[in-house]
PDB file with SEQRES, HELIX, SHEET and CRYST1 records, atoms N, CA, C and O in Angstrom:
SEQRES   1 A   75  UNK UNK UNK UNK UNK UNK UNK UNK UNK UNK UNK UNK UNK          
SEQRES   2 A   75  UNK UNK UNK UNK UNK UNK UNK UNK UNK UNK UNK UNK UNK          
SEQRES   3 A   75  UNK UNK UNK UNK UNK UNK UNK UNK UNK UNK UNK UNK UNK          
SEQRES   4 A   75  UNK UNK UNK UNK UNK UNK UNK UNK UNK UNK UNK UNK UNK          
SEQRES   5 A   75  UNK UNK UNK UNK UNK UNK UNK UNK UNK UNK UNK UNK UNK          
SEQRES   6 A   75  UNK UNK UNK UNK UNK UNK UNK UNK UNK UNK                      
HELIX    1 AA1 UNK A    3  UNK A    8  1                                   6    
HELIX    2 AA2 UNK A   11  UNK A   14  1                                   4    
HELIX    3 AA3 UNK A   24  UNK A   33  1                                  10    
HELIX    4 AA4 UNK A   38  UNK A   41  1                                   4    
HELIX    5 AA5 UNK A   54  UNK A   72  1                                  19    
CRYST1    1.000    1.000    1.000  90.00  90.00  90.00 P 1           1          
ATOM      1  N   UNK A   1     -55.672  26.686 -39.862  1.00  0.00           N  
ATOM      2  CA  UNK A   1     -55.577  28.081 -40.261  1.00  0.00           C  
ATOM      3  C   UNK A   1     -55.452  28.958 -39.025  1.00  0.00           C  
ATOM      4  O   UNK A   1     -56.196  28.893 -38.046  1.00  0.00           O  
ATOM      5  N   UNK A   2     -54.741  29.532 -39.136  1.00  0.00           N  
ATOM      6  CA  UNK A   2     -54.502  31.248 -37.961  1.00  0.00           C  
ATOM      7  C   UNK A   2     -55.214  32.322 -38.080  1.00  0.00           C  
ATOM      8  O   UNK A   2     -55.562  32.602 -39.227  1.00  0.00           O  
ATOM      9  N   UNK A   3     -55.662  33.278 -36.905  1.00  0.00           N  
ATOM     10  CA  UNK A   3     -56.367  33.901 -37.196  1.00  0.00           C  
ATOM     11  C   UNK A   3     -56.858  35.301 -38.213  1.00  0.00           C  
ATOM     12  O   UNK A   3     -57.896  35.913 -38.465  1.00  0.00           O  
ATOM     13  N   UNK A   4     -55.567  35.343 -38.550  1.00  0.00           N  
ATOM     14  CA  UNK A   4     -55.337  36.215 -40.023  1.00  0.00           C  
ATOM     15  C   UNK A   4     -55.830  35.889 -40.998  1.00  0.00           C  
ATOM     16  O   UNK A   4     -56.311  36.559 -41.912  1.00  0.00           O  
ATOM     17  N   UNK A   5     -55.708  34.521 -40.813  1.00  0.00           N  
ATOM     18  CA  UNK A   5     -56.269  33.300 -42.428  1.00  0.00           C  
ATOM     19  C   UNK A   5     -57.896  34.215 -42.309  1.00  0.00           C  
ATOM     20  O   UNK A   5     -58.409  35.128 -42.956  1.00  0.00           O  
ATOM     21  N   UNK A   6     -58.310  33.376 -41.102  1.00  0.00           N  
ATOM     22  CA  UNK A   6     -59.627  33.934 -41.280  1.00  0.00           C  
ATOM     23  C   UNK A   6     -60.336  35.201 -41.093  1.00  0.00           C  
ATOM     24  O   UNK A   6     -61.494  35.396 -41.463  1.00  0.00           O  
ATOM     25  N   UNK A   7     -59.500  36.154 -40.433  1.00  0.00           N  
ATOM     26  CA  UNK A   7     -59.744  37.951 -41.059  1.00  0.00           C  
ATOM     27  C   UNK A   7     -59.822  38.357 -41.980  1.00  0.00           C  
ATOM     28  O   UNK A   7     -60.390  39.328 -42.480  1.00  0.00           O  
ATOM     29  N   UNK A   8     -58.671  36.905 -42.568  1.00  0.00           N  
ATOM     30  CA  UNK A   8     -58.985  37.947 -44.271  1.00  0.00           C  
ATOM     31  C   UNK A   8     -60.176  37.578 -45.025  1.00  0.00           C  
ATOM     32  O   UNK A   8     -60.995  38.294 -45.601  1.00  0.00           O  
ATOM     33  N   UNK A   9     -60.077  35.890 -44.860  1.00  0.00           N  
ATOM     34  CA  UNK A   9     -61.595  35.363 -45.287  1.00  0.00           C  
ATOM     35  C   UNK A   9     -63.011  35.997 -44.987  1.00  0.00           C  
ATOM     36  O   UNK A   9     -64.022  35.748 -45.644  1.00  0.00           O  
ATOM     37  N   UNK A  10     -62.931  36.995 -43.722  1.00  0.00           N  
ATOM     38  CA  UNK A  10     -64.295  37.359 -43.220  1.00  0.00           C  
ATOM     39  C   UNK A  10     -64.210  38.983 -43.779  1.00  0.00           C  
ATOM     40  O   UNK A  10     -65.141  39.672 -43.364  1.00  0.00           O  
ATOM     41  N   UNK A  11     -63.659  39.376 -44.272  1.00  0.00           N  
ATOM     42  CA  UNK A  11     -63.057  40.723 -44.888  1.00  0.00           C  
ATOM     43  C   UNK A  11     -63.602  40.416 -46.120  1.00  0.00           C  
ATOM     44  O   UNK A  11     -64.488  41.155 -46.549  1.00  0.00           O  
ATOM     45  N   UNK A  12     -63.216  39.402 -46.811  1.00  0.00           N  
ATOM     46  CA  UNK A  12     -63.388  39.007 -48.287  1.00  0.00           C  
ATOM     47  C   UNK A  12     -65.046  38.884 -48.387  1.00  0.00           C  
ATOM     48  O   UNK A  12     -65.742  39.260 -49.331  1.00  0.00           O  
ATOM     49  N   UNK A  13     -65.407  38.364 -47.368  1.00  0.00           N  
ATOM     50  CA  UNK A  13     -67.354  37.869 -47.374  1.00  0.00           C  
ATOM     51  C   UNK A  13     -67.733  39.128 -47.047  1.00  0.00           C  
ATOM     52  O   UNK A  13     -68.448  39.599 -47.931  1.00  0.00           O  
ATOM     53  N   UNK A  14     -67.505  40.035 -45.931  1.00  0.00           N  
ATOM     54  CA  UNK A  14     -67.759  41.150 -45.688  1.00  0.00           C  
ATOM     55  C   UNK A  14     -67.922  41.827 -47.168  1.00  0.00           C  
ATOM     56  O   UNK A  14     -69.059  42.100 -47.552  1.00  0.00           O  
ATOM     57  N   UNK A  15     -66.961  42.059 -47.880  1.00  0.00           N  
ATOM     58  CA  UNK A  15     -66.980  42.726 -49.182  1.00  0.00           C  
ATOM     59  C   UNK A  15     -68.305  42.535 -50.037  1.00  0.00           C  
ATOM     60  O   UNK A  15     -68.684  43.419 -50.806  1.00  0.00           O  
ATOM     61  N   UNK A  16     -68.995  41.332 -49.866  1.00  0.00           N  
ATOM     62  CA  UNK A  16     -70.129  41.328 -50.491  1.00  0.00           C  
ATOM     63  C   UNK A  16     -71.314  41.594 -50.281  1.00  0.00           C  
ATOM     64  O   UNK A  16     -72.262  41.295 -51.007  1.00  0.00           O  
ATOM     65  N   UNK A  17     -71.347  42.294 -49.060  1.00  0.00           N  
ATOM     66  CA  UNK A  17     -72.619  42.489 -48.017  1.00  0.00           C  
ATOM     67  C   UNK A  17     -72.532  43.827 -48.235  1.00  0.00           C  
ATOM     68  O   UNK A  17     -71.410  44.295 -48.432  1.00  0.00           O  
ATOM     69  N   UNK A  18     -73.893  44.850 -48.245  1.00  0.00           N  
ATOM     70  CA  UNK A  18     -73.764  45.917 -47.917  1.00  0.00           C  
ATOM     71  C   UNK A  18     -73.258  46.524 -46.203  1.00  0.00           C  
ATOM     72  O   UNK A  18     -74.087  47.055 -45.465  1.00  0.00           O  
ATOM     73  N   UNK A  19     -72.289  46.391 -45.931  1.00  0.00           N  
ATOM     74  CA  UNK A  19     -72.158  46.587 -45.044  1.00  0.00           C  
ATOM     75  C   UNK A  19     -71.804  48.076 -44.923  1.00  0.00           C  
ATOM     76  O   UNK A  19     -71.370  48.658 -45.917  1.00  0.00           O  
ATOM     77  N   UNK A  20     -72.010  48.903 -43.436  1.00  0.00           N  
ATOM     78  CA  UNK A  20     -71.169  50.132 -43.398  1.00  0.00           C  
ATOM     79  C   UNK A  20     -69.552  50.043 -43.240  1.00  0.00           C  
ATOM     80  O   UNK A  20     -69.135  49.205 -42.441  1.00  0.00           O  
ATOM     81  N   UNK A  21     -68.866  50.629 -43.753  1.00  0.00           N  
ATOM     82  CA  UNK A  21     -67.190  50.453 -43.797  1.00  0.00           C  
ATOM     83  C   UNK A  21     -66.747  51.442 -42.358  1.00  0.00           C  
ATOM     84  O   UNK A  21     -65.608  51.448 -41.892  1.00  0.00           O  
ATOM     85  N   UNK A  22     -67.845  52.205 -41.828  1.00  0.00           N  
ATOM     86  CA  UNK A  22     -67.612  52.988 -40.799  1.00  0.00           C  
ATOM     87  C   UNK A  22     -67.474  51.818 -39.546  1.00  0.00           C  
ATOM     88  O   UNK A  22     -66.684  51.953 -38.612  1.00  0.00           O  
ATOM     89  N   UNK A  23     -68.069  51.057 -39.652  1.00  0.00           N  
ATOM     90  CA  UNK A  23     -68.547  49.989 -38.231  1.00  0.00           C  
ATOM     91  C   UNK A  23     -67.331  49.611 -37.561  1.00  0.00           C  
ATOM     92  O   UNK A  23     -66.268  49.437 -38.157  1.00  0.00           O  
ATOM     93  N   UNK A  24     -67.466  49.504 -36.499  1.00  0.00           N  
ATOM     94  CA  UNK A  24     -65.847  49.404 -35.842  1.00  0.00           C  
ATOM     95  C   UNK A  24     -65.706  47.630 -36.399  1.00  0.00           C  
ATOM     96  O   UNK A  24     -64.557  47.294 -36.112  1.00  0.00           O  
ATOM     97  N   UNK A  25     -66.020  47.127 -36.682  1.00  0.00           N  
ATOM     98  CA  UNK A  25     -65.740  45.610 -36.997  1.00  0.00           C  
ATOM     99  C   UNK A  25     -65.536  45.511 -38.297  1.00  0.00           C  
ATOM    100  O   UNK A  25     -64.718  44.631 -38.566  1.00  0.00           O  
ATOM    101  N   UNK A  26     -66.029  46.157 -39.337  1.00  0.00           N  
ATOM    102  CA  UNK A  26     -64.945  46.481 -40.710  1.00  0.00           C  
ATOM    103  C   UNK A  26     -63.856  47.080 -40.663  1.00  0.00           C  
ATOM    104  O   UNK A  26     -63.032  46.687 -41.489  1.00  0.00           O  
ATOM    105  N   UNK A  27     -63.353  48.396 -39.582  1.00  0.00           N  
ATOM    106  CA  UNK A  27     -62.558  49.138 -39.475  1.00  0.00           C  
ATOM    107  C   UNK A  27     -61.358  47.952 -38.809  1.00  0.00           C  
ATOM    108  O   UNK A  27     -60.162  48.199 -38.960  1.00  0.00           O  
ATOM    109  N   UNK A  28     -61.700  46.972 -38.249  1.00  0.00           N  
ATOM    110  CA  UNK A  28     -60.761  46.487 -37.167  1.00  0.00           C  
ATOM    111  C   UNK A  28     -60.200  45.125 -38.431  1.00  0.00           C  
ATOM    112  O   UNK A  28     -59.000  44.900 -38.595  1.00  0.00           O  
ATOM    113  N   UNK A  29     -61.050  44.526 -39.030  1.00  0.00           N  
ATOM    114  CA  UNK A  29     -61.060  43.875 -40.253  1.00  0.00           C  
ATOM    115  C   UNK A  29     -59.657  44.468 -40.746  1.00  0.00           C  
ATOM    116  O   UNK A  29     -58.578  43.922 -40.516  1.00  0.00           O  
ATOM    117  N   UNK A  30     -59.833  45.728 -41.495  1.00  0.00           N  
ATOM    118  CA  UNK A  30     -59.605  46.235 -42.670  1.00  0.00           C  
ATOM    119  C   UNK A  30     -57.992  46.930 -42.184  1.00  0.00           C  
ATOM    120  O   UNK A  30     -57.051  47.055 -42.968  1.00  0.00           O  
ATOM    121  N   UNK A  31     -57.969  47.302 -40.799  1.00  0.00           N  
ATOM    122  CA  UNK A  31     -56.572  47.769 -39.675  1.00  0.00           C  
ATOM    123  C   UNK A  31     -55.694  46.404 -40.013  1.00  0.00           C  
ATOM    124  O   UNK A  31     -54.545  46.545 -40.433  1.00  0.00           O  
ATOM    125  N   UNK A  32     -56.060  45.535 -39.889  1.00  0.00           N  
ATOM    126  CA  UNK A  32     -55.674  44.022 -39.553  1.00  0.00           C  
ATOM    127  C   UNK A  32     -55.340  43.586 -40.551  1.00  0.00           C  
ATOM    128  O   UNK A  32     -54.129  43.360 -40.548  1.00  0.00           O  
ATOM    129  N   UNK A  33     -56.044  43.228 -41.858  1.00  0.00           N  
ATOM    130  CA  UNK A  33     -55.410  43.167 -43.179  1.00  0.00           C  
ATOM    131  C   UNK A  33     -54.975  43.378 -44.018  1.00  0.00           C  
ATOM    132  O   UNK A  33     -54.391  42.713 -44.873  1.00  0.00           O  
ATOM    133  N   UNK A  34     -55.294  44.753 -43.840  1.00  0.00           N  
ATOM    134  CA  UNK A  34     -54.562  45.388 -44.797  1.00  0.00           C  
ATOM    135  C   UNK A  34     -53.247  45.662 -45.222  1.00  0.00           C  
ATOM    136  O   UNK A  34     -52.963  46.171 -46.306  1.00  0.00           O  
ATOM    137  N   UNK A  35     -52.490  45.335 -44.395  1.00  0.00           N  
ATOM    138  CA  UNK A  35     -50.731  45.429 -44.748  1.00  0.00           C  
ATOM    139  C   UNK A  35     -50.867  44.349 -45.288  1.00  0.00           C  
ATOM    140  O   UNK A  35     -50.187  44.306 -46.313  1.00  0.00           O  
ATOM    141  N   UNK A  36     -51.610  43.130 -45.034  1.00  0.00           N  
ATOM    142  CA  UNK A  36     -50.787  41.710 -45.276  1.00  0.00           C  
ATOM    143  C   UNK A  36     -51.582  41.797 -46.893  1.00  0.00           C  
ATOM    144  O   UNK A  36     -50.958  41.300 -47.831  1.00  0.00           O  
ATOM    145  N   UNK A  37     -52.759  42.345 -47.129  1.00  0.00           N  
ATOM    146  CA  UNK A  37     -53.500  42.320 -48.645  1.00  0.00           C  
ATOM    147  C   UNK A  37     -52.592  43.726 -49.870  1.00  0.00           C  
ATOM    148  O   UNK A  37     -52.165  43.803 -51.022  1.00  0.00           O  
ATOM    149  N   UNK A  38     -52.664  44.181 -49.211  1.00  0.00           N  
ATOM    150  CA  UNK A  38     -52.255  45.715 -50.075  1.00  0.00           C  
ATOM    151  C   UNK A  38     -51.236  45.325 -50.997  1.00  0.00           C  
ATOM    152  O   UNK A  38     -51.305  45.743 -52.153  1.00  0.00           O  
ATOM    153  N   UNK A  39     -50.193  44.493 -50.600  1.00  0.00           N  
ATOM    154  CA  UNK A  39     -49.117  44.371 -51.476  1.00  0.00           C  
ATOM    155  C   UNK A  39     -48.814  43.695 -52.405  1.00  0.00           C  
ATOM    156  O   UNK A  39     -47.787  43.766 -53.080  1.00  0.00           O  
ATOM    157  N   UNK A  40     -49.972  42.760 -52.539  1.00  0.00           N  
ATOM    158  CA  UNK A  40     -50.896  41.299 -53.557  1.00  0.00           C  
ATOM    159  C   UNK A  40     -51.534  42.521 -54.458  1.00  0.00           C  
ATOM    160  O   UNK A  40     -51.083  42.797 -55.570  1.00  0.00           O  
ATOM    161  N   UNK A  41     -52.615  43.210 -53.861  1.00  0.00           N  
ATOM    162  CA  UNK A  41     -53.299  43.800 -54.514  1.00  0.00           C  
ATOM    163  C   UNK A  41     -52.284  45.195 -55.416  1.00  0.00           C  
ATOM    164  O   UNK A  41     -52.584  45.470 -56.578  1.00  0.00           O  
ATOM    165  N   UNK A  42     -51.708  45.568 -55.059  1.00  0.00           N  
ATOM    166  CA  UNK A  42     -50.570  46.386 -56.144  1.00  0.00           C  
ATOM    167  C   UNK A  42     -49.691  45.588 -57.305  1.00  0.00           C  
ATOM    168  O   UNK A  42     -49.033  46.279 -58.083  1.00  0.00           O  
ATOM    169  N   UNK A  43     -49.674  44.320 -57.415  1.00  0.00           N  
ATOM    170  CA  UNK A  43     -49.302  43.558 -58.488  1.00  0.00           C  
ATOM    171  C   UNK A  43     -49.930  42.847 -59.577  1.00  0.00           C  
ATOM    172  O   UNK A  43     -49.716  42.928 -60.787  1.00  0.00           O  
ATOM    173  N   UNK A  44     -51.196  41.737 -58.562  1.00  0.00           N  
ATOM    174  CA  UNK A  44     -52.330  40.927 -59.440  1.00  0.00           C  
ATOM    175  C   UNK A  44     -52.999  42.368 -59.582  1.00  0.00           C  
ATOM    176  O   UNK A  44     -52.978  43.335 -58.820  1.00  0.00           O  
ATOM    177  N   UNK A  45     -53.860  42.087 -61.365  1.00  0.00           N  
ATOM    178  CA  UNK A  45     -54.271  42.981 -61.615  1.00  0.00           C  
ATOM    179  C   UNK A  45     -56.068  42.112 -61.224  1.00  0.00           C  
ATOM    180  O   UNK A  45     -56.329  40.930 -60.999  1.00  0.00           O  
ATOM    181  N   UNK A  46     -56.863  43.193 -61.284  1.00  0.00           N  
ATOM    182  CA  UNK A  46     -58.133  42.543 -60.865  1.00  0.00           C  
ATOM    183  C   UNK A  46     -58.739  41.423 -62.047  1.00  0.00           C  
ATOM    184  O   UNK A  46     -58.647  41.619 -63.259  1.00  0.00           O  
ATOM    185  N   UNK A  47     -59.226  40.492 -61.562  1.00  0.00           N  
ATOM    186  CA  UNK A  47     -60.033  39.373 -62.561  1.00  0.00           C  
ATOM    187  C   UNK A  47     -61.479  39.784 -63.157  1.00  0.00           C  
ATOM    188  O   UNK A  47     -62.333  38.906 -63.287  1.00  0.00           O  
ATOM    189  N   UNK A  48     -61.825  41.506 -63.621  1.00  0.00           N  
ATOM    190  CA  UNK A  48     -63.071  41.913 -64.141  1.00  0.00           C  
ATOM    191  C   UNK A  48     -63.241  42.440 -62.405  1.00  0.00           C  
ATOM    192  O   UNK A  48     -62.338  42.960 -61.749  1.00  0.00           O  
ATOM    193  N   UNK A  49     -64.682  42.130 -61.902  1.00  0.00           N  
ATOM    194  CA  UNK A  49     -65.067  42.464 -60.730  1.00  0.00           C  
ATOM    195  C   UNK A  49     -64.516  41.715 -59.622  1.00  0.00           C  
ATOM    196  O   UNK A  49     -64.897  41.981 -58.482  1.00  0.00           O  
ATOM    197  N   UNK A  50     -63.558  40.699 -59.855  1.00  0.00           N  
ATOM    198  CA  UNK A  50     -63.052  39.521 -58.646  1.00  0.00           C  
ATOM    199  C   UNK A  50     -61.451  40.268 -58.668  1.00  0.00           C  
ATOM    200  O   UNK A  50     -60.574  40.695 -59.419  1.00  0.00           O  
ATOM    201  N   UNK A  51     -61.784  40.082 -57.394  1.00  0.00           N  
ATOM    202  CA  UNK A  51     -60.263  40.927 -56.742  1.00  0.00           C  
ATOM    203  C   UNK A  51     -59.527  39.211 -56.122  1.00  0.00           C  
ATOM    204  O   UNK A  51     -60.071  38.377 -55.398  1.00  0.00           O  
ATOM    205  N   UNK A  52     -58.003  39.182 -56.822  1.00  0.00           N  
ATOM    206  CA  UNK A  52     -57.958  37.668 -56.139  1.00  0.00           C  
ATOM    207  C   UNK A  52     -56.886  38.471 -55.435  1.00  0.00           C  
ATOM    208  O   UNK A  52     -55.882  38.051 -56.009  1.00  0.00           O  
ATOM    209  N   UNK A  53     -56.464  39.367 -54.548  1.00  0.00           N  
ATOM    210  CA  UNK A  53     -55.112  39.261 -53.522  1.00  0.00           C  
ATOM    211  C   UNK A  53     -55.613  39.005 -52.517  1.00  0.00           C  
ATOM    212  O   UNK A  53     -54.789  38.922 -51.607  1.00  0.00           O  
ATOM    213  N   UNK A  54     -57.095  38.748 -52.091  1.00  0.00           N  
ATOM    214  CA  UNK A  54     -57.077  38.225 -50.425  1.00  0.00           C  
ATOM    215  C   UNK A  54     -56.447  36.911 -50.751  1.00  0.00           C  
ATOM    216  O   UNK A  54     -55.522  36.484 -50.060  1.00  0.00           O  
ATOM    217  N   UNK A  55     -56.996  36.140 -51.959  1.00  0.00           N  
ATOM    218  CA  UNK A  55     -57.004  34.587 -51.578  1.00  0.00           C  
ATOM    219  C   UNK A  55     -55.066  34.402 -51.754  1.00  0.00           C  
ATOM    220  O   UNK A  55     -54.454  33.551 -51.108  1.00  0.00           O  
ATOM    221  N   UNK A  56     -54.461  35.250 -52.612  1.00  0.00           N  
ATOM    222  CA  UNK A  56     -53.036  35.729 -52.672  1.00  0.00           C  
ATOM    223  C   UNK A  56     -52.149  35.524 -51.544  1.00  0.00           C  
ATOM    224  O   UNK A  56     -51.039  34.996 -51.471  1.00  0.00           O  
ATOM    225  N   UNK A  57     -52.803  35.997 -50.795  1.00  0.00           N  
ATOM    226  CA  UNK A  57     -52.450  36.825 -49.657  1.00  0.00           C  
ATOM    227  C   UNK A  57     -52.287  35.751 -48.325  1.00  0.00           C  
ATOM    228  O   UNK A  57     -51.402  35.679 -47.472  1.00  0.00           O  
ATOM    229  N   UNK A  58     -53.906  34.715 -48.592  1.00  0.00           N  
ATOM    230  CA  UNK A  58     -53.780  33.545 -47.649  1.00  0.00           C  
ATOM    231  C   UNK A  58     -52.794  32.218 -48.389  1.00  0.00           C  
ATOM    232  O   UNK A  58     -52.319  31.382 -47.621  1.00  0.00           O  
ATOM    233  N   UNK A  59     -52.580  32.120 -49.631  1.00  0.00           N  
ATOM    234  CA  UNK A  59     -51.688  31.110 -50.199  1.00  0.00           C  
ATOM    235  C   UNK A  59     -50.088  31.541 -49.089  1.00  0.00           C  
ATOM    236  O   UNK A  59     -49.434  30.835 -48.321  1.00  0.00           O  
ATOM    237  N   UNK A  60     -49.981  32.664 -49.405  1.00  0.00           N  
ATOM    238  CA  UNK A  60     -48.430  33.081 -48.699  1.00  0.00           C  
ATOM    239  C   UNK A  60     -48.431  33.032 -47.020  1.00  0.00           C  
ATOM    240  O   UNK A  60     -47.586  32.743 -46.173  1.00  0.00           O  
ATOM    241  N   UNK A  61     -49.689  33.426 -46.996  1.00  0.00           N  
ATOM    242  CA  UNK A  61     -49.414  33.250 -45.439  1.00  0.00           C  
ATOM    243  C   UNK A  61     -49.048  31.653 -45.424  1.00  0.00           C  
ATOM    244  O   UNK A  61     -48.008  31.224 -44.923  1.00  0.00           O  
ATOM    245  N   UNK A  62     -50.353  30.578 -46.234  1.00  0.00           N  
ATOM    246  CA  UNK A  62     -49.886  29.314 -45.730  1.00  0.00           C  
ATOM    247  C   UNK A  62     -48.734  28.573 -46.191  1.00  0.00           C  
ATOM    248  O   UNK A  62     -48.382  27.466 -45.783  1.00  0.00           O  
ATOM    249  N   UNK A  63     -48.026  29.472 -47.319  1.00  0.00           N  
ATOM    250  CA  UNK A  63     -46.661  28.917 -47.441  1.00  0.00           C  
ATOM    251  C   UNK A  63     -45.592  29.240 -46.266  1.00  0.00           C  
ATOM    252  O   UNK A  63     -44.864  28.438 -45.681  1.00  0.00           O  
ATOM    253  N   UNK A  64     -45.703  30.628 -46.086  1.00  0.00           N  
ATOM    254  CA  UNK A  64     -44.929  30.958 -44.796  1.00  0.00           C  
ATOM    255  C   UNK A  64     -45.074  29.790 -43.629  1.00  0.00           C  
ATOM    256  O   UNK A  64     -44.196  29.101 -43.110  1.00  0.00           O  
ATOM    257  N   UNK A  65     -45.942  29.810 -43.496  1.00  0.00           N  
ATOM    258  CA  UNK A  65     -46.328  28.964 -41.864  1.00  0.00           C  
ATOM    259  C   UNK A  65     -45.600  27.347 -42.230  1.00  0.00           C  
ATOM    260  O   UNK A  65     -45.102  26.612 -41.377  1.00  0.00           O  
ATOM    261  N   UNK A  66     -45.694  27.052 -43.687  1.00  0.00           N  
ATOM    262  CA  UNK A  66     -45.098  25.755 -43.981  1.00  0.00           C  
ATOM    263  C   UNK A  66     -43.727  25.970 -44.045  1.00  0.00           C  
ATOM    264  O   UNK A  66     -43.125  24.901 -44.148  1.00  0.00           O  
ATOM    265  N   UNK A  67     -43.072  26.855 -44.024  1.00  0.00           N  
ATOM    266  CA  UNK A  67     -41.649  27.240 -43.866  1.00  0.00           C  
ATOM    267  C   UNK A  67     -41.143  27.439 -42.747  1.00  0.00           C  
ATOM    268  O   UNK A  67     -40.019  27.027 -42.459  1.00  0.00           O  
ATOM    269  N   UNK A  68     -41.848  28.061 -41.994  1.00  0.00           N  
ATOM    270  CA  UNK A  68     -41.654  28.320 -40.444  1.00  0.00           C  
ATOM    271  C   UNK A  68     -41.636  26.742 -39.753  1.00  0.00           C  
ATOM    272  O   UNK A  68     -40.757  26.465 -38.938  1.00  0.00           O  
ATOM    273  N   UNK A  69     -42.333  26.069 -40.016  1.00  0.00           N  
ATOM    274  CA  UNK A  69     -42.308  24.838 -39.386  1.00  0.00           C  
ATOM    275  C   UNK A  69     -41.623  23.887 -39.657  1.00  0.00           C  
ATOM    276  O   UNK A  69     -41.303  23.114 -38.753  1.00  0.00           O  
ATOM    277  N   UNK A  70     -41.116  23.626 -41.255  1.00  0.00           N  
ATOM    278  CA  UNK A  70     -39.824  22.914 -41.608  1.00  0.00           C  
ATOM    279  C   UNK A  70     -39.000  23.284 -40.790  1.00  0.00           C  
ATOM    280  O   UNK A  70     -38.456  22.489 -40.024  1.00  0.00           O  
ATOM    281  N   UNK A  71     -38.682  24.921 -40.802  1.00  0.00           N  
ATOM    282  CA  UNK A  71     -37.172  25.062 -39.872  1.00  0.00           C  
ATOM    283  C   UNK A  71     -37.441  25.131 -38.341  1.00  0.00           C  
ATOM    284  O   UNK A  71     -36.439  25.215 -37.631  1.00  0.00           O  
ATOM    285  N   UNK A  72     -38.550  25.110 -37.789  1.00  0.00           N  
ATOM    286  CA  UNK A  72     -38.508  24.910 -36.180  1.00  0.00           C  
ATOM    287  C   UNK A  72     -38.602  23.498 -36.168  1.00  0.00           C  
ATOM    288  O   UNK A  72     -37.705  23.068 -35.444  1.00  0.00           O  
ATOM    289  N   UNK A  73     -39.360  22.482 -36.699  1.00  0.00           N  
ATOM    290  CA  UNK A  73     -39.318  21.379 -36.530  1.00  0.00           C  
ATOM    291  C   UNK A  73     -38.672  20.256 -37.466  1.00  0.00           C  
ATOM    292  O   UNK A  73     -39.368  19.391 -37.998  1.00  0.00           O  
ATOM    293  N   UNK A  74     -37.229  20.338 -37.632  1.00  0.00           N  
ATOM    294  CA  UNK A  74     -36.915  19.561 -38.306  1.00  0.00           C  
ATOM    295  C   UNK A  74     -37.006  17.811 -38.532  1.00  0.00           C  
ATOM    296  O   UNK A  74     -36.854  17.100 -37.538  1.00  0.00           O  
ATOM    297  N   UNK A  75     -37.339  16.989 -40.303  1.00  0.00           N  
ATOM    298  CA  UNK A  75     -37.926  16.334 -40.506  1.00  0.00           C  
ATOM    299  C   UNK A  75     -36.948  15.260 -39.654  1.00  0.00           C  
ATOM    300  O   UNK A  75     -37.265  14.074 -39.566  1.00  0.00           O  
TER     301      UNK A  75                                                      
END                                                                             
Protein backbone atom coordinates (compact mmCIF):
# COMPACT_ATOMS: atom_id res chain seq x y z
CA UNK A 1 0.00 0.00 0.00
CA UNK A 2 1.13 3.83 -0.72
CA UNK A 3 0.95 6.41 1.39
CA UNK A 4 -2.47 7.75 0.43
CA UNK A 5 -3.79 4.13 1.02
CA UNK A 6 -2.96 4.80 4.46
CA UNK A 7 -4.09 8.64 4.91
CA UNK A 8 -7.10 7.65 4.02
CA UNK A 9 -7.24 4.65 6.36
CA UNK A 10 -5.99 6.96 9.30
CA UNK A 11 -8.66 9.68 8.27
CA UNK A 12 -11.30 6.92 8.31
CA UNK A 13 -10.12 5.80 12.21
CA UNK A 14 -9.62 9.40 12.95
CA UNK A 15 -13.43 9.80 12.15
CA UNK A 16 -14.25 7.77 15.12
CA UNK A 17 -12.33 9.45 17.80
CA UNK A 18 -13.39 12.60 19.22
CA UNK A 19 -10.88 14.32 17.80
CA UNK A 20 -10.49 18.29 17.17
CA UNK A 21 -10.92 18.82 13.22
CA UNK A 22 -8.94 22.15 13.97
CA UNK A 23 -5.53 20.09 14.77
CA UNK A 24 -3.05 20.57 12.13
CA UNK A 25 -2.88 16.63 11.67
CA UNK A 26 -6.66 16.30 10.79
CA UNK A 27 -6.34 19.42 8.68
CA UNK A 28 -3.26 17.85 6.78
CA UNK A 29 -5.31 14.35 6.73
CA UNK A 30 -8.35 15.91 5.37
CA UNK A 31 -5.99 18.61 2.60
CA UNK A 32 -4.62 15.21 1.41
CA UNK A 33 -7.76 13.23 0.92
CA UNK A 34 -10.01 14.87 0.19
CA UNK A 35 -9.92 15.27 -3.62
CA UNK A 36 -9.19 11.59 -3.89
CA UNK A 37 -12.60 10.81 -1.28
CA UNK A 38 -15.06 13.64 -2.31
CA UNK A 39 -15.89 12.20 -5.60
CA UNK A 40 -16.86 8.47 -4.17
CA UNK A 41 -18.63 10.29 -1.61
CA UNK A 42 -20.99 12.43 -4.19
CA UNK A 43 -22.24 9.11 -5.78
CA UNK A 44 -22.31 6.05 -3.02
CA UNK A 45 -25.07 7.09 -1.02
CA UNK A 46 -24.27 6.58 2.83
CA UNK A 47 -24.84 2.87 4.39
CA UNK A 48 -27.22 4.46 7.55
CA UNK A 49 -24.21 5.92 9.73
CA UNK A 50 -21.24 4.03 7.58
CA UNK A 51 -19.87 6.22 4.99
CA UNK A 52 -18.19 3.57 2.46
CA UNK A 53 -16.21 6.18 -0.13
CA UNK A 54 -12.97 6.05 1.88
CA UNK A 55 -12.85 2.26 1.46
CA UNK A 56 -14.21 3.33 -2.45
CA UNK A 57 -11.72 5.41 -2.81
CA UNK A 58 -8.76 2.87 -1.67
CA UNK A 59 -10.33 -0.07 -4.05
CA UNK A 60 -9.52 2.57 -7.08
CA UNK A 61 -6.51 3.71 -5.94
CA UNK A 62 -5.49 -0.13 -5.80
CA UNK A 63 -6.93 -0.77 -9.12
CA UNK A 64 -5.09 2.17 -10.57
CA UNK A 65 -1.68 1.14 -9.21
CA UNK A 66 -2.59 -2.47 -10.78
CA UNK A 67 -2.93 -0.72 -14.09
CA UNK A 68 -0.06 1.42 -13.85
CA UNK A 69 2.08 -1.56 -13.44
CA UNK A 70 0.66 -3.88 -16.16
CA UNK A 71 1.62 -1.05 -18.55
CA UNK A 72 5.14 -0.10 -17.08
CA UNK A 73 5.97 -3.60 -16.57
CA UNK A 74 4.93 -5.68 -19.19
CA UNK A 75 3.91 -9.53 -18.53
Amino acid sequence: MNILTWAIIARALLSWLPIDQSSPLYQLLFRVTEPIIDPFRRVIPRAGMIDLSPMMAILALLVMQQLVAMLVVPA
